[in-house]
Wavefront OBJ file of the C-alpha trace (Angstrom):
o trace
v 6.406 -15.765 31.223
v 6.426 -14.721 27.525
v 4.424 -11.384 26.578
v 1.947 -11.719 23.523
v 3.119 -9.789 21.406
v 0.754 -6.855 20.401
v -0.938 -7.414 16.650
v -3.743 -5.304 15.398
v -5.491 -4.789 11.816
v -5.758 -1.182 10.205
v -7.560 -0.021 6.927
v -7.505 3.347 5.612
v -10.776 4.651 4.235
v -9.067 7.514 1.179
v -10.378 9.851 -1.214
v -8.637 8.944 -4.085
v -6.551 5.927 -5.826
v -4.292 7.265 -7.427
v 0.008 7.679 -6.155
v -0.185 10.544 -4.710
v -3.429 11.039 -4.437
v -5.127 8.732 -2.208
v -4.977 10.846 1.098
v -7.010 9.100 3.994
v -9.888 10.623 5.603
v -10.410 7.628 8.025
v -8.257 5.218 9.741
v -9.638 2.138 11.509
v -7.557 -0.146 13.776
v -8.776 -2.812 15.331
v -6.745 -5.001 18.450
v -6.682 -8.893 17.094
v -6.418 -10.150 20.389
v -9.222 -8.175 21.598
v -11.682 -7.245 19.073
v -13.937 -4.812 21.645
v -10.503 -2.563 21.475
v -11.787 -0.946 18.193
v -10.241 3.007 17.255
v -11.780 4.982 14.291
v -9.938 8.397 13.692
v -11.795 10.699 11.308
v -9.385 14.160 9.478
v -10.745 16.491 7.430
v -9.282 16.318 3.313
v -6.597 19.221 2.919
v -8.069 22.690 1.642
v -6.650 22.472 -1.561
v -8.578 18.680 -2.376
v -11.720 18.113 -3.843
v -14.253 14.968 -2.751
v -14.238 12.322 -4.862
v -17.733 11.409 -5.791
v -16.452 7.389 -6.655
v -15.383 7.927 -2.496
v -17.956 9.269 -1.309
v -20.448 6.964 -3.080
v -17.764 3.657 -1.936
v -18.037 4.304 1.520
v -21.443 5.776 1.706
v -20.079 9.150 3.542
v -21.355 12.855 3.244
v -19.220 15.241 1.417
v -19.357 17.970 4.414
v -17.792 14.912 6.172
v -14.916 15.062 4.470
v -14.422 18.853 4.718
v -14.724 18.952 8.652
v -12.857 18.078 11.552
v -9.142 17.997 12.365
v -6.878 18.406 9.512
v -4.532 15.910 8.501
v -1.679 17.061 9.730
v -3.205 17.537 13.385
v -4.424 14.102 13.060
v -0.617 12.168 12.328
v 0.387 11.579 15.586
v -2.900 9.842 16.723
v -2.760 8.114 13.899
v 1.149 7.001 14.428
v 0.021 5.945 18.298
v -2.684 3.860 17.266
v -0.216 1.961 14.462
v 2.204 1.119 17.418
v 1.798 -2.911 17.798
v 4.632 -5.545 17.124
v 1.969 -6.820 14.166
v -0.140 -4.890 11.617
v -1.888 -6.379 8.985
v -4.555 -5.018 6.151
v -5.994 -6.769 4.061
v -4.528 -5.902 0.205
v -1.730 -3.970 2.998
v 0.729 -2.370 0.045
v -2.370 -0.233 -0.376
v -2.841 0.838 3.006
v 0.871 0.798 3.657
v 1.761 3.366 0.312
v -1.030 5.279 1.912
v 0.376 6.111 5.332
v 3.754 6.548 3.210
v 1.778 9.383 1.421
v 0.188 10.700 4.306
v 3.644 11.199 6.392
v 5.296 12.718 2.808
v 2.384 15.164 2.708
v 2.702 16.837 6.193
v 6.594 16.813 6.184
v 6.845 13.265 8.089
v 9.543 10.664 7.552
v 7.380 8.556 5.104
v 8.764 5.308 5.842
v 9.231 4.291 9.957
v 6.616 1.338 9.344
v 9.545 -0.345 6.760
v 12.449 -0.042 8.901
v 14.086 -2.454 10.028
v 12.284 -5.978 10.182
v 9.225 -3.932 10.828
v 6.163 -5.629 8.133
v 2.722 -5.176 7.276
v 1.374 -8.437 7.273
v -1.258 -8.913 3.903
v -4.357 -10.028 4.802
v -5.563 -11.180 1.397
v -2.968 -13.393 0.324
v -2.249 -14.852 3.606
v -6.009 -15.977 4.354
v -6.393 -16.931 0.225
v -3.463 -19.032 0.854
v -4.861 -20.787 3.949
v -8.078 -21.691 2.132
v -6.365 -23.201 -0.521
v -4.064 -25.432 1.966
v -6.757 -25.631 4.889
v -9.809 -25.218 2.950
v -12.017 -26.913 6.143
v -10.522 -23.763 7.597
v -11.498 -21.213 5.215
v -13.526 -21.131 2.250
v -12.470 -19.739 -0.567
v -15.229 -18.302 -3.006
v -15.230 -20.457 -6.215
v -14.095 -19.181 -9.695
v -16.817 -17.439 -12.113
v -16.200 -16.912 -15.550
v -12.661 -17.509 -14.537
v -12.447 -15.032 -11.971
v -12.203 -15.881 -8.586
v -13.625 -12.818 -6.246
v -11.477 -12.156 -3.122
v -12.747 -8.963 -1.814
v -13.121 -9.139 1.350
v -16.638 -9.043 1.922
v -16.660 -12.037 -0.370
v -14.627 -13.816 1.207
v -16.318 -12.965 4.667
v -19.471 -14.131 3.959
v -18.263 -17.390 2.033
v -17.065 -18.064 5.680
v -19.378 -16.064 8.264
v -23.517 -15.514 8.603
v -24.310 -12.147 7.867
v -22.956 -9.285 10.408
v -24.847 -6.403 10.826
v -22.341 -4.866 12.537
v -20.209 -4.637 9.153
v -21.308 -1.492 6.996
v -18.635 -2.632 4.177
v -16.000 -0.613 2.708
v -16.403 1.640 5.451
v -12.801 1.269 7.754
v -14.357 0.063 10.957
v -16.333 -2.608 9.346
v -13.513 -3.490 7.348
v -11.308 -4.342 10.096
v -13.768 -6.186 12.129
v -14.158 -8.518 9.109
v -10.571 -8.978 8.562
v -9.683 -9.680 11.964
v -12.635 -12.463 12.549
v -10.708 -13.927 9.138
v -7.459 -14.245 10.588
v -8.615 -15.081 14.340
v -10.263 -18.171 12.445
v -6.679 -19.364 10.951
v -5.039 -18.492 14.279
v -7.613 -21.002 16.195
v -8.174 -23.228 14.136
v -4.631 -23.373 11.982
v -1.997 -22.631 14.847
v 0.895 -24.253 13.005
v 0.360 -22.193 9.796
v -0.420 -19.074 12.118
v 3.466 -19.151 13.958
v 4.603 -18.572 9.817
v 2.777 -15.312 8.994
v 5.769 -12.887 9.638
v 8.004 -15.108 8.004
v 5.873 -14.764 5.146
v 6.778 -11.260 4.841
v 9.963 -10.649 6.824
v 12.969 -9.109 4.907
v 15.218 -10.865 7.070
v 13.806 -14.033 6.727
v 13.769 -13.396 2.922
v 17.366 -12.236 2.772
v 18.112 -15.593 4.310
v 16.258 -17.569 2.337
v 17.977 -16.047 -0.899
v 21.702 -15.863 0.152
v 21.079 -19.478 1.024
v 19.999 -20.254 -2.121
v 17.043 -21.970 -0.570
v 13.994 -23.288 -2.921
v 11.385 -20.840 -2.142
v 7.865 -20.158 -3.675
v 5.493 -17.581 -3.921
v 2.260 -17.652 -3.929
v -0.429 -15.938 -6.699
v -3.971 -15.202 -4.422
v -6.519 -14.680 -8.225
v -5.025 -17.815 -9.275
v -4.012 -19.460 -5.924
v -0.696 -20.519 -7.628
v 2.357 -21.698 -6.062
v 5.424 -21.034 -8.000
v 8.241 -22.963 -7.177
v 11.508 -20.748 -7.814
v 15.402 -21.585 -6.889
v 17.646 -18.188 -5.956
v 21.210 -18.633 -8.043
v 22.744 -15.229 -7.410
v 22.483 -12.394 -5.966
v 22.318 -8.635 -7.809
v 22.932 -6.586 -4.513
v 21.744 -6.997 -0.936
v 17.974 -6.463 -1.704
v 17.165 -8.132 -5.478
v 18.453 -11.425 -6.372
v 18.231 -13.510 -9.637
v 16.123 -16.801 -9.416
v 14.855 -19.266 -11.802
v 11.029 -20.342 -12.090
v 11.272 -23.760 -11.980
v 7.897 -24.493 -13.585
v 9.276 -22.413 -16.879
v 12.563 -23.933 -16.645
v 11.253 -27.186 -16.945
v 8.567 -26.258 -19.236
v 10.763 -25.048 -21.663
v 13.588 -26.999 -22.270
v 16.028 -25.920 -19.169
v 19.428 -24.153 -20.385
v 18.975 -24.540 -24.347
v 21.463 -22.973 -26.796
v 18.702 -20.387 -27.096
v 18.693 -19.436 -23.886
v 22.115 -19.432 -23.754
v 22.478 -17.031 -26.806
v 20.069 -15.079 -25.417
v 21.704 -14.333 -21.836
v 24.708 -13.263 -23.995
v 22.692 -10.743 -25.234
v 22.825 -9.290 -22.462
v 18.908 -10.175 -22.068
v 17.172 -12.559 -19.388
v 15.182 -15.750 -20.388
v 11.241 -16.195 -19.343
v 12.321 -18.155 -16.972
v 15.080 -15.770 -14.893
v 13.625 -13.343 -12.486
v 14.262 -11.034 -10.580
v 13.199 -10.937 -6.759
v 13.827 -8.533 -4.097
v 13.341 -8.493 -0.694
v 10.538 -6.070 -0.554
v 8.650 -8.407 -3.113
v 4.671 -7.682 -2.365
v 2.775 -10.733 -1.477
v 3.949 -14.054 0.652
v 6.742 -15.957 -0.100
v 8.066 -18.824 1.501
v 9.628 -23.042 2.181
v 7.402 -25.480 1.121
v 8.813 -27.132 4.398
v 7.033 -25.201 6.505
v 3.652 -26.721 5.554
v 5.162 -29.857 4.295
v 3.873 -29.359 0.642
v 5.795 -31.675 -2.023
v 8.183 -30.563 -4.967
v 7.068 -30.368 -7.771
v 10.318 -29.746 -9.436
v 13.782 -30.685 -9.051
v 16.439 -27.919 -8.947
v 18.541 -28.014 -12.471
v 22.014 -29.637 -11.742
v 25.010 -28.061 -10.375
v 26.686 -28.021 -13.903
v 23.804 -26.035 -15.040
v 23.466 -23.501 -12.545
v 27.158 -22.954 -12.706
v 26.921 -22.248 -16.438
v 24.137 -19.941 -15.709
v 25.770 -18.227 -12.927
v 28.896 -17.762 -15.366
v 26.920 -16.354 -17.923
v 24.748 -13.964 -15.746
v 28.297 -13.012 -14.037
v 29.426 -12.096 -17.344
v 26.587 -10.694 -19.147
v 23.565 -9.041 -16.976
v 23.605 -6.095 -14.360
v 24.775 -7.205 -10.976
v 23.544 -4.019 -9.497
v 19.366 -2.887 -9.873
v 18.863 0.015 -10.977
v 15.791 1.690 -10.275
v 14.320 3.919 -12.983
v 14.152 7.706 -12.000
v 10.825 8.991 -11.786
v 10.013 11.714 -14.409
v 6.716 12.842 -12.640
v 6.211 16.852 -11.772
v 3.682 16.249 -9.198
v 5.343 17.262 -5.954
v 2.957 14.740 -4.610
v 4.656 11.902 -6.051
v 8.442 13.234 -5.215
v 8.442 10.831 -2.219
v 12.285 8.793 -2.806
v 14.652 10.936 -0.618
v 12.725 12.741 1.583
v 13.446 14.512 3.906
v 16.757 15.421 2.713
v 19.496 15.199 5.447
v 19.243 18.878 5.722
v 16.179 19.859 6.203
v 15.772 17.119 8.950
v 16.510 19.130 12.068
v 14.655 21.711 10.215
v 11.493 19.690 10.189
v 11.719 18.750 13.722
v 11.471 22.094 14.698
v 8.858 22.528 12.457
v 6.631 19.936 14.296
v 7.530 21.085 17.862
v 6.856 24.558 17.208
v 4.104 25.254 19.433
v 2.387 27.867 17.131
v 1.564 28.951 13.314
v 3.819 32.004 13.694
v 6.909 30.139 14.894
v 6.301 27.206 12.250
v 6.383 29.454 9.184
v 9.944 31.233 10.251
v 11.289 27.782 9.429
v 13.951 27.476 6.864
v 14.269 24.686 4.503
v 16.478 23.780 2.053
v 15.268 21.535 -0.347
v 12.720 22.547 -3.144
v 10.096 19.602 -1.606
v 10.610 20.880 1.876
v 9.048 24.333 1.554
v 6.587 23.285 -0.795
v 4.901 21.248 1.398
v 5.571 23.157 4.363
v 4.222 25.928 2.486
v 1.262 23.900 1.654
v 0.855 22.300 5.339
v 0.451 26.585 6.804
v -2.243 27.186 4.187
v -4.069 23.961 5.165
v -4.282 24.933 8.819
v -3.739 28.775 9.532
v -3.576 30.544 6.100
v -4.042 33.592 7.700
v -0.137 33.320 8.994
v 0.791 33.516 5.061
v 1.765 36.654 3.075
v 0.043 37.985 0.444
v 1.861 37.020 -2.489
v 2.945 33.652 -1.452
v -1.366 33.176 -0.142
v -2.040 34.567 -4.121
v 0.496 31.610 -5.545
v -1.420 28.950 -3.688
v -4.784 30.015 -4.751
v -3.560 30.504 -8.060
v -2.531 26.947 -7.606
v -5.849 25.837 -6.353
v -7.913 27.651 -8.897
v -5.391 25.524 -11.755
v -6.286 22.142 -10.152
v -9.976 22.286 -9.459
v -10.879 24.275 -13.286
v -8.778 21.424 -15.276
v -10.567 19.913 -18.206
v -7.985 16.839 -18.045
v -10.482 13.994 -16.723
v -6.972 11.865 -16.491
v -5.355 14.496 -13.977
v -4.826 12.319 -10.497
v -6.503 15.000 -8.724
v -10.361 15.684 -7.946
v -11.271 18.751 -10.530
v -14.866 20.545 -10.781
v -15.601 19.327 -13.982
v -14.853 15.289 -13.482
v -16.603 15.710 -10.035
v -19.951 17.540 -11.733
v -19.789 14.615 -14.383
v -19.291 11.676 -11.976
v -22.230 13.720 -9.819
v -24.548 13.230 -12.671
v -23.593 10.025 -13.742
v -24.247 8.488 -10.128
v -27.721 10.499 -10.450
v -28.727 8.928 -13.107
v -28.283 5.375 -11.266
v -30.651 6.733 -8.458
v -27.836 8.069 -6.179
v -28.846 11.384 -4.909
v -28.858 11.722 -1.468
v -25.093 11.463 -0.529
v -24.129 13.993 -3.266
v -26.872 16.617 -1.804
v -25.595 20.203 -2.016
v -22.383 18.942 -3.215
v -23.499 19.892 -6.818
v -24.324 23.341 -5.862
v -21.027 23.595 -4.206
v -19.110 22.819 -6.857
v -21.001 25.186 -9.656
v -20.648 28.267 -6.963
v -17.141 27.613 -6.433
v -16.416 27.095 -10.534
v -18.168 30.483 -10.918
v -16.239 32.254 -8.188
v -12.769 30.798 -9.099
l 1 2 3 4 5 6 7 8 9 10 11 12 13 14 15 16 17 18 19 20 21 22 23 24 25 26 27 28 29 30 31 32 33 34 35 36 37 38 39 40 41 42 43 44 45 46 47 48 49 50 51 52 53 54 55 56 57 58 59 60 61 62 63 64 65 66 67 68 69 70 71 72 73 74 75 76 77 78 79 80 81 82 83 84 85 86 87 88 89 90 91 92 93 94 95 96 97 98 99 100 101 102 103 104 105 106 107 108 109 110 111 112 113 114 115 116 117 118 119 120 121 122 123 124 125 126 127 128 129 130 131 132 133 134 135 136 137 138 139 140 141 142 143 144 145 146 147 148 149 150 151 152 153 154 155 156 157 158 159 160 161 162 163 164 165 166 167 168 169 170 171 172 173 174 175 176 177 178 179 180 181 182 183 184 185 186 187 188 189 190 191 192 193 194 195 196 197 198 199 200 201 202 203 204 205 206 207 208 209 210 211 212 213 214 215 216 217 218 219 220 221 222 223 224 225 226 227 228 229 230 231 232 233 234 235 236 237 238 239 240 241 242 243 244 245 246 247 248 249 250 251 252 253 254 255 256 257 258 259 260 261 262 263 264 265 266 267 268 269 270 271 272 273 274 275 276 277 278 279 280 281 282 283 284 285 286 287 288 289 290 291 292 293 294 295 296 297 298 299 300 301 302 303 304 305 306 307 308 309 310 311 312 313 314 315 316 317 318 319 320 321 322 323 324 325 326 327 328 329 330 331 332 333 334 335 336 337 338 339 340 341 342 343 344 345 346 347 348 349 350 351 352 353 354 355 356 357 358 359 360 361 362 363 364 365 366 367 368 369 370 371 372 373 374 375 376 377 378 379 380 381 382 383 384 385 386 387 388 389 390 391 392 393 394 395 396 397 398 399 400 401 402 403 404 405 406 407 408 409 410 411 412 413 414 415 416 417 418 419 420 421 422 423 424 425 426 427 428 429 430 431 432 433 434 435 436 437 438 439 440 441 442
């Protein structure tokens, strides 16, 4: 007898958008196979973070909301547990999936165990956009305005559903519900297309598909485009170089001007360059039996091409170094292999006073270690180190820089006021007096 395997849908509810920045404050997962097995786990915003008014005003929540509860860092291995199935989608999932990567960085987690292996977040939002364009007496997809096509979710939900009063929208719990009675529609009602969806987003699968050198094509959900591309060499393991078929075709194939220009050392329109961690759905058009639209350039032409890429382009990606001084945002590396043991400890140490005699090594490591003790028992802290962090505080929330990615007093009293002015008062109540006490006593 063969076990289901396990499959659930998640959405992260966060106070901010920006890398770095977006920390959650509620998780939602919901069980696909059993949508009465619904979780919701609420955490507090660290100490040191402001709430955004734009959040707050989203997902209709209280500001003392965010500001109570467990922190954080008490609340990561709930939220781990309740992330363990074989499946997880989200709908618009690199989202949701850089924010549990910045929630795990933040308190001193290995930011990355959901993109081991073959492990994949299944999107949502390309995945269902993709079945209504290829079983549209399946799904509906909502039709283009001004030549926009709008596939939130709650668009899409009720272009396909009667109203739900259950669903508060772009609150996490509501969220999930209507995402999973989206893809429990496909599954029933599309089975064939259903066995694809981790293929659609498998590494391995991908990595196949490319050293192959198998006609692929990925798919563009605001357009619902299918691009037709053919893989002709590989960079390294992960990235690849492929043609688009559609601007091969288009303009002119291998012309002497494409040729002059690969000797250049620079790519035509029509090369790119795909990896295997591409965001979005790619796939066969065998699986669903969709025609060709285009021919794959002959095997004269690809051999020139591979010659001249051989001879004239990087084979190895290189990934440009981040210049950014927000520790937030120092994610690639982390933990470094010696502070590993170091942050094990940390985690099983059964008490404030034992966690802050650990020693780390790197820079990143007792930063955030530093900033995980003030969060939850800054009374464990010594005075001058406790005076660095408030200093540190104070800097953030008094900034006149309306572009910093952080929360400060002044954008929050201006985004306060603005929402005011549109009739939005209740949500933000106290909140402004809050924020003018604290400016004065900072």
């Amino acid at each position: 007898m063969m076990i289901e395997e396990t499959e659930g849908v998640f959405d992260f509810e966060t106070n901010g958008t920006d890398k770095g920045f977006r920390l959650p404050h509620q998780l939602a997962v919901i069980d696909l196979n059993n949508l009465d097995n619904l979780s919701v786990i609420n955490n507090r915003l660290p100490s040191y973070d402001l709430p955004s008014p734009g959040a707050l005003k989203a997902t209709s929540t209280s500001w003392k909301k965010l500001m109570e509860g467990p922190s954080l860092y008490e609340t990561i291995p709930k939220i781990l547990e309740s992330l363990d199935y074989d499946i997880l989608w989200a709908y618009n999932a690199q989202y949701d999936s850089n924010v549990l990567t910045e929630a795990l960085y933040t308190s001193g987690f290995f930011p990355y165990p959901h993109k081991m292996g073959d492990k994949v977040i299944c999107d949502a939002l390309p995945f269902i956009s993709l079945a209504g364009k290829l079983f549209p007496e399946t799904i509906k997809t909502p039709e283009e305005i001004d030549g926009k096509r709008d596939q939130s979710l709650s668009n899409v939900f009720m272009n396909n559903f009667k109203k739900d009063e259950s669903i508060i929208w772009h609150q996490a719990d509501g969220d999930v519900k209507a995402t999973a009675k989206l893809l429990n529609k496909i599954k029933i009602e599309q089975p064939d297309f259903w066995a694809t969806r981790t293929k659609m987003f498998s590494k391995f699968t991908r990595y196949k598909i490319f050293s192959d050198k198998t006609k692929f094509s990925t798919y563009y959900f605001p357009k619902q485009k299918i691009t037709e591309y053919l893989p002709i060499l590989d960079i390294d393991n992960d990235n690849f170089y492929s043609i688009n078929l559609e601007e091969y075709f288009e303009n002119g194939c291998l012309t002497e001007k494409n040729i002059s220009t690969l000797k250049q050392g620079k790519k035509p329109k029509w090369l790119r360059e795909t990896y295997l961690k591409t965001p979005g759905i790619i796939f066969c058009p065998e699986w669903y039996n969709l025609n060709e639209k285009y021919k794959n350039p002959s095997d004269d032409e690809i051999e020139i091409l591979t010659e001249l890429i051989k001879d004239n382009l990087p084979l190895k990606k290189e990934w440009p170094k981040s210049e950014n001084d927000h520790l937030e945002t120092q994610i690639f590396g982390f933990p470094v292999s010696d502070d590993k043991l170091a942050w094990e400890e940390f985690h099983n140490a059964n008490s404030w006073d034992k966690k802050i005699q650990i020693r780390f090594t790197d820079i990143r490591s007792k930063r955030i270690a530093q900033r995980i003790i003030f969060d939850n028992s800054p009374e464990t802290i010594d005075a001058e180190p406790y005076k660095v962090l408030l200093e540190f505080i104070k800097s953030r929330w008094l900034s006149n820089d309306f572009k910093a990615p952080w929360i400060t007093i002044p954008r929050a009293l201006r985004e306060i006021e603005q929402f005011e002015q549109l009739g939005e008062k209740q949500i933000f109540e106290g909140y402004k007096d809050y924020l003018m006490e604290m400016k004065e006593n900072l």
